[in-house]
C-alpha positions as MATLAB code, in Angstrom:
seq = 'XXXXXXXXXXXXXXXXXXXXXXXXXXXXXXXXXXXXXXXXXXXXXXXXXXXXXXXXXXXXXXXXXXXXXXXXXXXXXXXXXXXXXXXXXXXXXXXXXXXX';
ca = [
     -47.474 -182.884  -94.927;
     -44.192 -181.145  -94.050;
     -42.615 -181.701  -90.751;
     -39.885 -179.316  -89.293;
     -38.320 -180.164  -85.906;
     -34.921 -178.162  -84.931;
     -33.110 -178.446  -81.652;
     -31.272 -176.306  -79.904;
     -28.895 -175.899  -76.589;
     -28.588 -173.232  -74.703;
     -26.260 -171.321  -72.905;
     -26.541 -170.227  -69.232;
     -25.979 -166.830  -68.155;
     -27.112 -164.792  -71.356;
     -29.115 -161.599  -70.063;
     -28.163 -162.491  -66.847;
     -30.853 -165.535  -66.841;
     -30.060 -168.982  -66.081;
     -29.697 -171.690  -68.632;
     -33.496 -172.608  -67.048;
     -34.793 -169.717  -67.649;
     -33.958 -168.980  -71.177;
     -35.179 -172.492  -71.924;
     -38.223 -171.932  -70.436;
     -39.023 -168.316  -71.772;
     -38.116 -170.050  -75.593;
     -40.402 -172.551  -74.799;
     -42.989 -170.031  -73.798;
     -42.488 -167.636  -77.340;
     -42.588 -170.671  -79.503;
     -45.867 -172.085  -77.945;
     -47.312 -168.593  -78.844;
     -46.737 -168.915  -82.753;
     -49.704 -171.659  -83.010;
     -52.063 -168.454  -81.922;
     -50.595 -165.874  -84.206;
     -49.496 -168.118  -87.391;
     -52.204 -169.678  -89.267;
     -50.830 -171.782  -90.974;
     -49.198 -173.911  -88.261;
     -51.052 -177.401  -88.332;
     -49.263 -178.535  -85.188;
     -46.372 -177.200  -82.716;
     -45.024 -178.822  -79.789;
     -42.424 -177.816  -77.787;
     -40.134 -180.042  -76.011;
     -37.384 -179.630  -72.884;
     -35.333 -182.131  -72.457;
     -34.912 -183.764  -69.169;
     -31.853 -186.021  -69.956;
     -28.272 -185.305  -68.737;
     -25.973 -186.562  -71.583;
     -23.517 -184.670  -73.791;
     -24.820 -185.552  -76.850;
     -28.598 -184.125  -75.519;
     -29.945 -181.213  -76.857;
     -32.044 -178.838  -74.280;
     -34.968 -177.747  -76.400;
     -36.668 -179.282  -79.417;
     -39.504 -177.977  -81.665;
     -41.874 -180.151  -83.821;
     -44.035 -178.727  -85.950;
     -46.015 -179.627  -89.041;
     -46.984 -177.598  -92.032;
     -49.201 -178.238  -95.383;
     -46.890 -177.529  -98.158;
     -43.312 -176.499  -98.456;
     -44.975 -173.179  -99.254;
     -46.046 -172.851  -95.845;
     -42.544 -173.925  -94.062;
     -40.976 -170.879  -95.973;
     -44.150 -168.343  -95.265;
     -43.855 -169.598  -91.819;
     -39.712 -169.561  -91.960;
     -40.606 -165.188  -93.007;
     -43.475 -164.630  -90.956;
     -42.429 -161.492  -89.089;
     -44.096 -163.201  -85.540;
     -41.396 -166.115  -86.308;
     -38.626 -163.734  -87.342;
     -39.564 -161.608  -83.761;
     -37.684 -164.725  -82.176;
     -34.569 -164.549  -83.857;
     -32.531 -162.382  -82.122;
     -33.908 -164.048  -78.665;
     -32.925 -167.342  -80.126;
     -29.188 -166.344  -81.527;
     -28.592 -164.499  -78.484;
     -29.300 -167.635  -76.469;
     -28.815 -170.215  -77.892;
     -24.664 -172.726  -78.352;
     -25.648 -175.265  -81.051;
     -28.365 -175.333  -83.720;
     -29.512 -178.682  -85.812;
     -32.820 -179.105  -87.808;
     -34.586 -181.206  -90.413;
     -37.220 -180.880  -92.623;
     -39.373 -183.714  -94.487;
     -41.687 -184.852  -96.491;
     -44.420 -187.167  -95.247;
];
């Protein structure tokens, strides 16, 4: 089993939405990938609720078969739909990937 979680923060006032907003709407297009992306075993999106500098504001955890998977999943065209959204939005980055 592969597990990929990144984390993001995100900026306020991009596309003249608040910081809320944005959060929220990423939250809402990530959720959607576990319809249209087969090969998803399990997504779960996270907003943090902690006020702390070192906090990120979003988190997604997701699980995956095989390595193979990750990277069809990393290409999907649904997934890569989200990428300009995501840059556009979006201050600091961090992610892992492992092995279980």
């Amino acid at each position: 089993m592969v597990k990929h979680i990144v984390m993001w923060t995100v900026r306020d006032g991009v596309s003249g939405k608040t910081k809320k907003e944005n959060t929220l709407k990423l939250k809402e297009m990530l959720e959607a990938l576990k319809h249209k992306i087969p090969f998803i075993k399990k997504l779960e999106v996270g907003i943090n609720y902690a006020v702390d500098d070192a906090a990120y504001d979003v988190v997604l955890y997701s699980e995956f078969e095989s390595r193979a998977d990750l990277e069809a999943y990393v290409v999907h065209p649904d997934h890569q739909a989200l990428k300009d959204f995501i840059i556009n939005i979006r201050d600091k980055r961090c992610f892992v990937d492992y092995e279980t």
